[in-house]
TORROBA-854992 format. One line per 2 residues: their letters; for each residue x negated, y, z of N, C-alpha, C. Coordinates in pm, whole numbers. Atoms other than C-alpha are relative to their C-alpha. Example, Ala and Ser with C-alpha at 12.3 -4.5 7.8 and 13.67 -1.06 7.14 Angstrom:
2
as	-89 -119 0 -1230 -450 780 -90 120 0  82 -119 -6 -1367 -106 714 77 109 73 .
This chain:
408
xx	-61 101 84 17375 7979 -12204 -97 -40 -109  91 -13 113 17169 7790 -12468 22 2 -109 .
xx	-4 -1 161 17104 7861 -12804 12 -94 -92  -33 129 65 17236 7631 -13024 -22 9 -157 .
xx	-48 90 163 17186 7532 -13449 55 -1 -41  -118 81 57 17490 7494 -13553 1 -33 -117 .
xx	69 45 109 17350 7465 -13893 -40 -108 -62  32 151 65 17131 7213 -13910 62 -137 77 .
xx	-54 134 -69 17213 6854 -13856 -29 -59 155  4 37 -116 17227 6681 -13545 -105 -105 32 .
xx	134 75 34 16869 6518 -13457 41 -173 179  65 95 -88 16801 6202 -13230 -59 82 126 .
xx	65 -121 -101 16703 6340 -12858 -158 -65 15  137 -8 11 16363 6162 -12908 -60 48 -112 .
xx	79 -71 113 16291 6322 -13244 59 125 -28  -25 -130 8 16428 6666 -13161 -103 86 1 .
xx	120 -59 -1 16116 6787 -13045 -110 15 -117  98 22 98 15922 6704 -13362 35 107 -99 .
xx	-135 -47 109 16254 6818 -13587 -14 143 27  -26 -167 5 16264 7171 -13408 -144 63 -45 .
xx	143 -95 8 15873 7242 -13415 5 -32 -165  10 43 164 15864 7094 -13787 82 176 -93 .
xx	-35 -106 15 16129 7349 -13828 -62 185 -60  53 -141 -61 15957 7620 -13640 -165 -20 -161 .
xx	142 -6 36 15635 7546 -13851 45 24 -149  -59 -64 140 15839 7570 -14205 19 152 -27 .
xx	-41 -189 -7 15968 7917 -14110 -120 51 -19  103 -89 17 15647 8040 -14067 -89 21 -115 .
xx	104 -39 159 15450 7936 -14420 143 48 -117  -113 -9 116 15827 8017 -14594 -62 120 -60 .
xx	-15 -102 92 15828 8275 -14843 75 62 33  -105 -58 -41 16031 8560 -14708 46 63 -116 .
xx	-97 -70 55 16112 8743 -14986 31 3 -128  18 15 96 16009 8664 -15328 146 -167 -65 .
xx	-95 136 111 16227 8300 -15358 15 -45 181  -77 78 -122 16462 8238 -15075 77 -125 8 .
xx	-129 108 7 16691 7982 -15234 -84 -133 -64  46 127 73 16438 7785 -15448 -171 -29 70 .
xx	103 41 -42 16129 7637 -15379 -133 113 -64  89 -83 129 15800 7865 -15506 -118 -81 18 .
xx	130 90 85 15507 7767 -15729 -94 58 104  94 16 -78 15218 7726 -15477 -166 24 -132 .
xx	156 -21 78 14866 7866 -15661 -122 -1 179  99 22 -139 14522 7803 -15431 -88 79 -130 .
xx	99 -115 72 14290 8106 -15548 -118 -39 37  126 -23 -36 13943 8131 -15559 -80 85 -87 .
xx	83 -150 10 13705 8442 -15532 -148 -76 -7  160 10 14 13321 8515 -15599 -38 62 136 .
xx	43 -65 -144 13188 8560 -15274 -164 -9 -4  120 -34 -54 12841 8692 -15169 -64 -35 115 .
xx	20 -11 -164 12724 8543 -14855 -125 -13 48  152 8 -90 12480 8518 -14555 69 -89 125 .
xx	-62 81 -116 12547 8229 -14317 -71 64 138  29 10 -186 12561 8284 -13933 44 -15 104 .
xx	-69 89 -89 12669 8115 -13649 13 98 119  -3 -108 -110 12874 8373 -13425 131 -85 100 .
xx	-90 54 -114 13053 8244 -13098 50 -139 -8  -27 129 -24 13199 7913 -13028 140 -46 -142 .
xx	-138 31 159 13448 7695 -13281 -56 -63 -95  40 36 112 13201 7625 -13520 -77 113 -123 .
xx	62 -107 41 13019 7823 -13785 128 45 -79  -85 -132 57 13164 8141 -13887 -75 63 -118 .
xx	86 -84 112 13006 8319 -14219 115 154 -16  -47 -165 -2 13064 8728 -14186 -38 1 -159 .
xx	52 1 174 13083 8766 -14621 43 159 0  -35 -130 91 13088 9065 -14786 22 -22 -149 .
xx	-60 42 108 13343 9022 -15030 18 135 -118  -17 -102 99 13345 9163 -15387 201 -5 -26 .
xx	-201 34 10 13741 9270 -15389 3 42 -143  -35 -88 96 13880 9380 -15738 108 97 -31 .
xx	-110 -88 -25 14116 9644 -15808 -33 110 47  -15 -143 -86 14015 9911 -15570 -1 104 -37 .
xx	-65 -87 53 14189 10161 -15561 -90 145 131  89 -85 -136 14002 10512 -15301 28 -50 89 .
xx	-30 2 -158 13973 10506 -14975 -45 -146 57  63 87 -65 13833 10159 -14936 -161 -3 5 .
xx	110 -19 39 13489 10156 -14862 -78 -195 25  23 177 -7 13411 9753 -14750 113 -99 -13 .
xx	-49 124 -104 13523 9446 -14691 -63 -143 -37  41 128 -20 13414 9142 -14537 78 -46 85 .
xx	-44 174 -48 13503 8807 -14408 -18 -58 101  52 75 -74 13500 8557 -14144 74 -115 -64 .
xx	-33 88 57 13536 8224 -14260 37 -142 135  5 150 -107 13671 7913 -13945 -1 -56 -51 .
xx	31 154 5 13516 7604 -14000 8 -83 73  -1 89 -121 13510 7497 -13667 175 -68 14 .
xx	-110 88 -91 13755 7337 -13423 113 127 -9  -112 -80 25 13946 7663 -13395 91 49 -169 .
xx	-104 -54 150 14265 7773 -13624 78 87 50  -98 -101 -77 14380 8092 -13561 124 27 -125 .
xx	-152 15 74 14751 8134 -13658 38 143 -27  -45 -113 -7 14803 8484 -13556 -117 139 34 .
xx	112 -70 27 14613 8839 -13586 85 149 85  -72 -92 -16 14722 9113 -13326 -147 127 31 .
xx	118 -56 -58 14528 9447 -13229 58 66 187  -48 0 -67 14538 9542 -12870 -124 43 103 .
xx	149 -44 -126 14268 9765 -12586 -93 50 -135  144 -25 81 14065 9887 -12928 -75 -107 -77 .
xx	1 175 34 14030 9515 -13035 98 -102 -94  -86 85 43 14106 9269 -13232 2 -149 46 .
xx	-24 119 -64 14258 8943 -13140 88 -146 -43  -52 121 0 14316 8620 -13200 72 -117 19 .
xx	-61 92 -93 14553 8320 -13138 57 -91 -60  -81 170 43 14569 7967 -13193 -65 -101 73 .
xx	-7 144 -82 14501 7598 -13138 -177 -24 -63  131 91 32 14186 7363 -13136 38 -158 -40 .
xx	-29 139 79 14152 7045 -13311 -43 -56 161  -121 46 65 14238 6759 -13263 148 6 -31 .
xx	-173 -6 -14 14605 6788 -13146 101 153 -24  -53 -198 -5 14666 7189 -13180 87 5 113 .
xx	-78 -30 -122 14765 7129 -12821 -68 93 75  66 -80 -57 14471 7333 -12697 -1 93 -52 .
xx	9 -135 54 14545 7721 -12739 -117 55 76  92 -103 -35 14301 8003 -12721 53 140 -67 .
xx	-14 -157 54 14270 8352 -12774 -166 33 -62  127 -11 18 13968 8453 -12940 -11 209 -2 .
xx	66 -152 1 13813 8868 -12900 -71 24 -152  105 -90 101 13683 9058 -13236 -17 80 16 .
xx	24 -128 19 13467 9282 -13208 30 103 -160  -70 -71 167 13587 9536 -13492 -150 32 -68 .
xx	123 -53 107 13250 9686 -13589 -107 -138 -10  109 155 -20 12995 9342 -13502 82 -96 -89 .
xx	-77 168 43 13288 9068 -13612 -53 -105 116  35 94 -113 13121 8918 -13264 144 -74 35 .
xx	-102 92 -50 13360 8669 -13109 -17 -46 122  13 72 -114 13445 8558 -12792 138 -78 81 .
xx	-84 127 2 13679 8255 -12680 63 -16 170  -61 -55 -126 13931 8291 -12412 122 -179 2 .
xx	-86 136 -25 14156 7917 -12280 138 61 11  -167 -74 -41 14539 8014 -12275 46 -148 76 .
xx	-6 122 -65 14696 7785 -12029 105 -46 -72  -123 44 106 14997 7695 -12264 18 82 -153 .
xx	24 -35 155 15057 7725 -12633 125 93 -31  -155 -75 -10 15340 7975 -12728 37 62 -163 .
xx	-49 -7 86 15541 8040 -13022 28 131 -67  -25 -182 14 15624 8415 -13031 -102 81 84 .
xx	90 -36 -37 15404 8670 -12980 19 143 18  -15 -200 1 15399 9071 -12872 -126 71 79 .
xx	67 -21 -94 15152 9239 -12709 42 195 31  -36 -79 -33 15134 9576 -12528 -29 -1 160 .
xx	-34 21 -129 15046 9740 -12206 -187 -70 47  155 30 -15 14667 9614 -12226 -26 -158 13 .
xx	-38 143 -46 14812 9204 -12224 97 -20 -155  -52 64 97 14921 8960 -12507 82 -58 76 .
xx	-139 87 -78 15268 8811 -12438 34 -137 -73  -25 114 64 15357 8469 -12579 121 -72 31 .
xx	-76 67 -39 15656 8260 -12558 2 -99 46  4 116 -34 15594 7913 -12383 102 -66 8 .
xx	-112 122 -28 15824 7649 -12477 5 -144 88  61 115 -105 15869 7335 -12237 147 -102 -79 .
xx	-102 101 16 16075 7066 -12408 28 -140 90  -22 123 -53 16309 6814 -12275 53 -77 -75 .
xx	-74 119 123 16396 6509 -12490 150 -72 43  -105 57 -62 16676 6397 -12240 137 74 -65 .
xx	-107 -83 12 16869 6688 -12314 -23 101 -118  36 -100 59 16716 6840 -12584 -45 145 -42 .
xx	1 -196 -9 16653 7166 -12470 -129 36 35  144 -27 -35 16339 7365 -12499 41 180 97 .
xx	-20 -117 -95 16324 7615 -12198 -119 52 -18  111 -66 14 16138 7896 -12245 -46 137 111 .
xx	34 -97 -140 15907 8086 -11986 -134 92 -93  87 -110 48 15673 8444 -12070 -151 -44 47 .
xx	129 17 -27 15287 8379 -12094 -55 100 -38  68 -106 10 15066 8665 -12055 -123 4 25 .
xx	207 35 -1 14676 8693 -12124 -38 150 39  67 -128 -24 14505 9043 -11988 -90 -32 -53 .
xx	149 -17 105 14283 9149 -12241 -100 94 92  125 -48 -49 14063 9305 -11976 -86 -87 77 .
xx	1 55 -73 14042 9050 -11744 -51 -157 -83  48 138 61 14049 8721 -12011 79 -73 47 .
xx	-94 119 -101 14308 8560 -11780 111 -18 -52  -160 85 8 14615 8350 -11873 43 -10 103 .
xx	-78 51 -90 14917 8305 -11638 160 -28 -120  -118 87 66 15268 8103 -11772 85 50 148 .
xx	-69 -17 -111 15505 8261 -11543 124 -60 53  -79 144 -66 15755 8049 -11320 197 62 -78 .
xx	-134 -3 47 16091 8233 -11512 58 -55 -109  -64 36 109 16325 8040 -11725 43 139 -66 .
xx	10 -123 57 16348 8343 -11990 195 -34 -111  -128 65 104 16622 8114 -12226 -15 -163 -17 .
xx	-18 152 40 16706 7766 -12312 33 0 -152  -81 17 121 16749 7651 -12667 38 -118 -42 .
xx	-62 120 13 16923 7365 -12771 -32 -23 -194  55 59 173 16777 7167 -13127 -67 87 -95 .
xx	82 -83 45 16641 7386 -13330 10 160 -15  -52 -189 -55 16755 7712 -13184 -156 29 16 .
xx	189 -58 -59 16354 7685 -13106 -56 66 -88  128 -80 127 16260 7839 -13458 86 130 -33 .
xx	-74 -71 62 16539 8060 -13463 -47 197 123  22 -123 -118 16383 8403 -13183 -87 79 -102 .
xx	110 -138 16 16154 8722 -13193 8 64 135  68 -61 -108 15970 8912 -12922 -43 127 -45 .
xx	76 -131 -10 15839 9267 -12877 -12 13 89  39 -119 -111 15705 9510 -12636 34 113 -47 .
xx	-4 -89 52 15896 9836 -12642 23 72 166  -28 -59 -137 15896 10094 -12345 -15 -27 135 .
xx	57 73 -107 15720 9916 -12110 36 -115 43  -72 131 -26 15958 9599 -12127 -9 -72 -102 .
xx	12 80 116 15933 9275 -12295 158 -16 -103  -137 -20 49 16245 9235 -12536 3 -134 -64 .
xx	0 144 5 16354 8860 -12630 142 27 -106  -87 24 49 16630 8800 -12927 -3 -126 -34 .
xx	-46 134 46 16725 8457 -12994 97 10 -128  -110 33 99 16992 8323 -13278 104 45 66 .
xx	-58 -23 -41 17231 8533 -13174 36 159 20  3 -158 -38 17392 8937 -13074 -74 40 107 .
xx	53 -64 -107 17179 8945 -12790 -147 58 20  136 3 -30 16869 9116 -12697 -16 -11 149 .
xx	39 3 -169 16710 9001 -12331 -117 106 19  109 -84 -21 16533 9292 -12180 -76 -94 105 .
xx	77 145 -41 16248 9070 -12004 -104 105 98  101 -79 -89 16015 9246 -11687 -154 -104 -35 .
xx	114 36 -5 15634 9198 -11811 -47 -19 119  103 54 -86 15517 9126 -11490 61 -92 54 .
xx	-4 112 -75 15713 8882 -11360 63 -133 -97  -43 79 104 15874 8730 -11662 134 -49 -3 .
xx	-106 -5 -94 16204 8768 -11491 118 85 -122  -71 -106 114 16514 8889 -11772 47 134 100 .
xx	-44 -77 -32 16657 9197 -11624 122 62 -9  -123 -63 56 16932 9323 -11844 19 -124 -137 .
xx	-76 40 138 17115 9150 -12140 101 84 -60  -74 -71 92 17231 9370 -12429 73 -80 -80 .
xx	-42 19 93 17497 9279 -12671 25 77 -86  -16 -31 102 17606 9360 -12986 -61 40 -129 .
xx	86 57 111 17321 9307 -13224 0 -43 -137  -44 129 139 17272 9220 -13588 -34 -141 19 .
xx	71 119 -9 17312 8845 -13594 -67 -64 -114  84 63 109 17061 8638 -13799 95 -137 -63 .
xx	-56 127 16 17236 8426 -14039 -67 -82 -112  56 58 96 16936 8353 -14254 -132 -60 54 .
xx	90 72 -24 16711 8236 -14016 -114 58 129  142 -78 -67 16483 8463 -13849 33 146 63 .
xx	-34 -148 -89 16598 8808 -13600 -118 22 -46  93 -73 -4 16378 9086 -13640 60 94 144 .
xx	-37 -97 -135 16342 9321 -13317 -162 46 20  154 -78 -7 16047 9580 -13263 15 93 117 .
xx	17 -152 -120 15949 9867 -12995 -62 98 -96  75 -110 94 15889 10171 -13186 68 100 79 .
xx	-73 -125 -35 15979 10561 -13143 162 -24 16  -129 -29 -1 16308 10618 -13012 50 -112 53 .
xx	-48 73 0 16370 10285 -12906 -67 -117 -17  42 117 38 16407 9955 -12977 85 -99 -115 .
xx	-45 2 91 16489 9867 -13313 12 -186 -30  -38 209 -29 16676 9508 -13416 23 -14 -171 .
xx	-43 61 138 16793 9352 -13776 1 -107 -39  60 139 3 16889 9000 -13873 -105 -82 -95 .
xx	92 9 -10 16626 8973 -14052 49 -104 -155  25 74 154 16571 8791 -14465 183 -109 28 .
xx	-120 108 -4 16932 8629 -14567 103 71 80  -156 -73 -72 17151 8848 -14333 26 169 -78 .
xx	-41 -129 85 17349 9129 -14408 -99 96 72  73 -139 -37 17205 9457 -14417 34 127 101 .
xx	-71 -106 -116 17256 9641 -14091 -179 23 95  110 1 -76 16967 9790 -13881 82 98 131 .
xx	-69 -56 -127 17057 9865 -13471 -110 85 78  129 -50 -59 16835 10097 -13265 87 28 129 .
xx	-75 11 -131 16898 10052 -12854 -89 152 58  70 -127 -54 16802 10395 -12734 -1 -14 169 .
xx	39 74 -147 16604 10389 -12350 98 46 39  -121 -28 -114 16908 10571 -12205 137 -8 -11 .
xx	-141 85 14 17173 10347 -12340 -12 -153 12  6 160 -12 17293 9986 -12296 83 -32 -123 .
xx	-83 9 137 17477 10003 -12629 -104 35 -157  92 -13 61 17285 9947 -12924 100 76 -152 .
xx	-24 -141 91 17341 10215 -13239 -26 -64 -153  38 37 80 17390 10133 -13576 -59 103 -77 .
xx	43 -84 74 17159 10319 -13807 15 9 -139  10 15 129 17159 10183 -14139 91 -133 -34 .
xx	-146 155 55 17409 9941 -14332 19 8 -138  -38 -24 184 17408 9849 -14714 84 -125 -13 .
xx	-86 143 125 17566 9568 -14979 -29 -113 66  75 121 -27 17558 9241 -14869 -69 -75 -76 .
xx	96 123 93 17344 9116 -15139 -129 66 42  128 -50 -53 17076 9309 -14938 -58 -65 153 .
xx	59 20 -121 16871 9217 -14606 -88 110 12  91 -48 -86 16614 9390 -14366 -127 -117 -35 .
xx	86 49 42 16300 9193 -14474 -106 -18 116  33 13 -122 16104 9327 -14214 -25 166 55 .
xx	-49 -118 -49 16075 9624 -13956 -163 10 57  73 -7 -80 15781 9811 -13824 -20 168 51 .
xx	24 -147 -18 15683 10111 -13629 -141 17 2  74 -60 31 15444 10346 -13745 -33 153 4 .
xx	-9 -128 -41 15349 10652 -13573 131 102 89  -160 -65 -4 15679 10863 -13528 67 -73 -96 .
xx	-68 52 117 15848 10674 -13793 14 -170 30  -1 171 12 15993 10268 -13826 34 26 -141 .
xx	-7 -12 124 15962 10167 -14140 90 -155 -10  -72 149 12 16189 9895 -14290 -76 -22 -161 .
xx	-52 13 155 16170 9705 -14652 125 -117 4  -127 52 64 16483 9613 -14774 -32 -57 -154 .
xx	6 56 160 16549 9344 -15058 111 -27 -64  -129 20 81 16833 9339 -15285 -6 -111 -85 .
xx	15 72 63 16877 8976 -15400 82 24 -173  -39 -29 146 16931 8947 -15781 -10 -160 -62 .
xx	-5 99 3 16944 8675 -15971 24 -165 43  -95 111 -116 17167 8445 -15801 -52 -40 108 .
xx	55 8 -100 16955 8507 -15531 -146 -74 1  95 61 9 16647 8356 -15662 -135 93 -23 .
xx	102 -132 18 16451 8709 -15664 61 98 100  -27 -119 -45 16433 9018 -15482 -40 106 -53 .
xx	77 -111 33 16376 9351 -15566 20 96 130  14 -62 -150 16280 9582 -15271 -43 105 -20 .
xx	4 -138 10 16259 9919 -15179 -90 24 147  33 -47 -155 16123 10130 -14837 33 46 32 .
xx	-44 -106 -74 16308 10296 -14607 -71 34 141  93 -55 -115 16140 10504 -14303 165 109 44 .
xx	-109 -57 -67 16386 10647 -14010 -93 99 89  14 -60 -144 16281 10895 -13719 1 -45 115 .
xx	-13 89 -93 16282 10814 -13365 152 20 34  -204 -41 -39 16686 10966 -13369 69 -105 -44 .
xx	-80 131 57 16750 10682 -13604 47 112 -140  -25 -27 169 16791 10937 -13922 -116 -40 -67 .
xx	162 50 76 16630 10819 -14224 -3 100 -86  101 -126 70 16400 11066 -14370 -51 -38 -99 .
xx	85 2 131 16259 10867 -14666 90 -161 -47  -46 168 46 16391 10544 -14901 -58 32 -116 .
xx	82 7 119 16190 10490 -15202 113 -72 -134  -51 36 150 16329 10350 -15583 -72 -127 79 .
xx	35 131 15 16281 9967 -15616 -155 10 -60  139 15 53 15888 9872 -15639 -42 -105 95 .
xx	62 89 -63 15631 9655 -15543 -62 -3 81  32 17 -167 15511 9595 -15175 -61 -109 20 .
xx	31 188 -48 15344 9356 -14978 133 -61 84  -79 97 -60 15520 9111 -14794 20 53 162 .
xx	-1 -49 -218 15379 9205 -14387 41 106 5  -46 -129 -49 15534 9455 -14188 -131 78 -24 .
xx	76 -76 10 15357 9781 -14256 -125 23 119  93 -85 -152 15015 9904 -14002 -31 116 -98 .
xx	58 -98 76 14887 10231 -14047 -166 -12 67  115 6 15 14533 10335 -14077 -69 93 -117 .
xx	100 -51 62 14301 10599 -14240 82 124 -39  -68 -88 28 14618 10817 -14261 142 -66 -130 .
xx	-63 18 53 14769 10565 -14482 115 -105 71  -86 120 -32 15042 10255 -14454 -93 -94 -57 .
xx	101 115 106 14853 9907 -14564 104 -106 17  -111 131 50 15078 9583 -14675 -107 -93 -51 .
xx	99 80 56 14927 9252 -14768 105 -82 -82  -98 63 75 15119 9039 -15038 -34 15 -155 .
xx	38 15 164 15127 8893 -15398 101 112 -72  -69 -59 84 15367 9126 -15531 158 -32 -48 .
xx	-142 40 67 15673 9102 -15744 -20 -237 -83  -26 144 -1 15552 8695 -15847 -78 -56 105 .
xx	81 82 -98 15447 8421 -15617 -108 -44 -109  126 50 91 15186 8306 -15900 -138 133 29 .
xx	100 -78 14 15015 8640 -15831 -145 -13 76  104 -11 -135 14682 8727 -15634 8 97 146 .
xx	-31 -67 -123 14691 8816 -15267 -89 138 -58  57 -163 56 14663 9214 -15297 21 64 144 .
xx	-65 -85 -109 14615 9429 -15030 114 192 -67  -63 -111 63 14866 9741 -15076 -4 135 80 .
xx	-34 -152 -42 14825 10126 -15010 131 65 18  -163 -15 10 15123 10272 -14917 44 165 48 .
xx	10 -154 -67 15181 10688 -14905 57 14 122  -107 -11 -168 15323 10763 -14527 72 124 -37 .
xx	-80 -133 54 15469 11074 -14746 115 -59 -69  -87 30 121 15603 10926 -15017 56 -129 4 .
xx	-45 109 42 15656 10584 -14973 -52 -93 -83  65 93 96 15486 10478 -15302 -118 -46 77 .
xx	79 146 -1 15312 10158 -15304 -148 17 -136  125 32 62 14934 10079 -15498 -64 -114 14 .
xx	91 84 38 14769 9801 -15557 -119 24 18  125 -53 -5 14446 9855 -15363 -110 -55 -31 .
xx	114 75 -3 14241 9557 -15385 27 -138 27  -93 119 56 14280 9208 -15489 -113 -97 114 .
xx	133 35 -68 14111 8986 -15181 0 -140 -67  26 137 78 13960 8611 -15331 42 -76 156 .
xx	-41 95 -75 14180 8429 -15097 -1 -108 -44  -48 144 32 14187 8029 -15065 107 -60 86 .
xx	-133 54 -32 14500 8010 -14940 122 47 -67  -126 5 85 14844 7997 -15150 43 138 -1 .
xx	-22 -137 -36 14939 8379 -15178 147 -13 94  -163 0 -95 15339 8289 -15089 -49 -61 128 .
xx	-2 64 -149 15257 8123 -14777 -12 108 125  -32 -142 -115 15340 8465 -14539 93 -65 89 .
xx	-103 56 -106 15466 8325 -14185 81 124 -9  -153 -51 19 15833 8441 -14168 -6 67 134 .
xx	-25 -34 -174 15787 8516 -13781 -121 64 55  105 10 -33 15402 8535 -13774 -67 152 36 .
xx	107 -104 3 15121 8849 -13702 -113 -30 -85  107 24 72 14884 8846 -13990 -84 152 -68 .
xx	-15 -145 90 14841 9190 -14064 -19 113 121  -14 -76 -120 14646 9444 -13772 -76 85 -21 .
xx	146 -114 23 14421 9783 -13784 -6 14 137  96 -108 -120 14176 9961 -13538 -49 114 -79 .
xx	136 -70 45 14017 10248 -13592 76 30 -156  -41 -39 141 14000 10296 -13974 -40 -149 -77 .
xx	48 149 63 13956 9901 -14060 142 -45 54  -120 58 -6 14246 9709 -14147 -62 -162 40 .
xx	61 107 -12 14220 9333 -14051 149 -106 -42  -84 102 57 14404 9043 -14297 -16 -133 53 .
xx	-19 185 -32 14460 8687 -14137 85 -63 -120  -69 86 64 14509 8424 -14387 -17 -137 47 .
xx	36 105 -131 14549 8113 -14143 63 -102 -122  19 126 33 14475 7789 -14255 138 -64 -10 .
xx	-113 80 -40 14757 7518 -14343 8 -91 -76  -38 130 58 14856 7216 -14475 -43 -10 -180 .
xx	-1 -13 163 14812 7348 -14866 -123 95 -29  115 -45 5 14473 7541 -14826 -60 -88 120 .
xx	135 63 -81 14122 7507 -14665 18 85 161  28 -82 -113 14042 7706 -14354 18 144 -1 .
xx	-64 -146 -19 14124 8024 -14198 -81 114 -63  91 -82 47 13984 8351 -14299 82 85 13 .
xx	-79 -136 -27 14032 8687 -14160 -96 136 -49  59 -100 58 13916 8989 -14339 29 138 47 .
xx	-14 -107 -44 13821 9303 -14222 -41 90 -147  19 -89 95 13871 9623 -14476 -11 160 63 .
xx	60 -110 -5 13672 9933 -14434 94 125 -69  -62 -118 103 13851 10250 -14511 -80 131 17 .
């Protein structure tokens, strides 16, 4: 059945397609957590950078910088830069085979996707064609998964089929299964993972679609789900499961579908002036942050909670300051990227104890892009190894992309 809007207004069926991606493309530079109800003050930073130009892989020139960060706090020992100038704009930053990886469009039309390869220790690059452009993203399994939407203007409905790239191989395939239909701007309203060897699909709605990575074929449909009524499902693969929440704006409930049930488990449930922000797993542990709106909803203040793979939670922290992206770990720690408690601040990367919970202020990077501008849906935020890697992707209110790798 398709996913329907009921929300927003009712579009024209030749300017649905524009209306839902327009949508889809708001969600992603929104502000998730700092100013949900009002608009926030947009700052464009600029750092002292050190550089050495050099022209690595295709796109255009790239400059590897070694940036002076401020702040640092132990445990970092570098970080540098890549700067796109070229034709490519990568949107999203996953890791995946020991690697890091890339994924977006080429000028002119951002109809041509790619995947691009980083090497973690070089910053070498290498440029991979995706045969369709896709909206959601998971990877897992040694293969990036993507969502491919196919709109129809007749009927408004964008049907969506699983695209999968093998990161050993370099190969794209768009596989022949209708996965879901969504009707108007149900198109900005999903989330994807990889948990347990299956793809997992939530739309606007209680359902999660368990989805077979190889053929792109659904399998099972779960109900009873938190539904999203602020915009954006969250759903992850971590220990124990496969953990759901509706995600900034909905009430506060987190579900975990354990592999040898079809009934999904509630774990956690607060006030409704709270949400799930966002969810990630880390090690044995999913970590959530929760935000308790305040001020007639024009602020948050946020905390961290960390569960087990049983679904007990073993840690919740006092109200403090966090980044924004779901947690990665790395070097033994948690790392977060985000301005803090104001949107006026400077993008900070954040330390984060995997004991304790507390948060630090590790190192302030000279971004030129708006600090609030954190996609709502997006991957910007991936480690290898003991190097974290920050995507701050290009957009409408900054210059060009820039993804930073930090040495720990």
């Amino acid at each position: 059945m398709p996913v329907t809007d009921h929300i927003a207004a009712p579009t024209a069926a030749g300017d649905a397609d524009a209306d839902a991606r327009a949508l889809f493309e708001e969600a992603r530079l929104r502000r998730r957590r700092r100013r949900l109800w009002v608009a926030a003050a947009l700052v464009v930073l600029t750092g002292s950078v050190a550089a050495f130009a050099l022209t690595i892989g295709s796109g255009g020139t790239t400059r590897p910088t070694k940036t002076a960060a401020t702040g640092r706090a132990g445990g970092i020992r570098t970080i540098r830069s890549l700067t796109f100038t070229g034709s490519f704009s990568p949107q999203q930053v996953v890791s995946e085979s020991g690697r890091i990886w890339l994924v977006g469009s080429t000028a002119p039309d951002d109809r041509n996707c790619v995947v691009e390869e980083i090497d973690p220790a070089s910053l070498r690059r290498r440029t991979f064609p995706l045969p369709a452009c896709g909206s959601y993203l998971a990877v897992g399994g040694g293969r990036i998964f993507l969502a491919d939407g196919v709109f129809t203007g007749v009927t408004d409905t964008t049907a969506f089929h699983v695209e999968s790239f093998d990161t050993a191989t370099g190969r794209g395939v768009v596989m022949a299964p209708v996965v879901i239909a969504t009707t108007g701007t149900g198109y900005a309203h999903m989330a994807m993972t990889y948990a347990g060897g299956w793809l997992w699909m939530t739309p606007w709605s209680d359902e999660a679609l368990e989805i077979s990575p190889s053929t792109g074929s659904v399998v099972r449909t779960i109900t009873g789900l938190p539904t999203s009524t602020g915009g954006h499902p969250l759903i992850v693969g971590g220990p124990g499961g496969t953990w759901s929440a509706g995600g900034a704006g909905s009430p506060l409930i987190i579900d975990r579908i354990d592999p040898r049930s079809t009934t999904p488990a509630v774990v956690y449930r607060g006030s409704r002036s709270s949400s799930v922000l966002w969810l990630s797993p880390v090690g044995d542990r999913v970590w959530a942050e929760v935000g308790t709106y305040v001020d007639g909803g024009r602020a948050v203040v946020t905390r961290l909670v960390a569960f087990d793979s049983s679904g007990k939670r073993v840690l919740e922290t006092s109200p403090e300051e966090s980044g924004d992206l779901p947690v990665v770990g790395s070097g033994g720690e948690l790392w977060s990227v985000g301005s803090g408690a104001r949107c006026d601040g400077p993008q900070r990367l954040w330390r984060i104890d995997s004991r304790t919970g507390k948060s630090v202020a590790a190192a302030t990077l000279p971004s030129p892009v708006a600090p609030c501008l954190v996609a709502a849906d997006g991957s910007e935020l991936a480690a290898v190894g003991d190097s974290v890697f920050v995507l701050d992707p290009a957009s409408t209110f900054g210059p060009g992309s820039v993804l930073y790798r930090i040495s720990l």
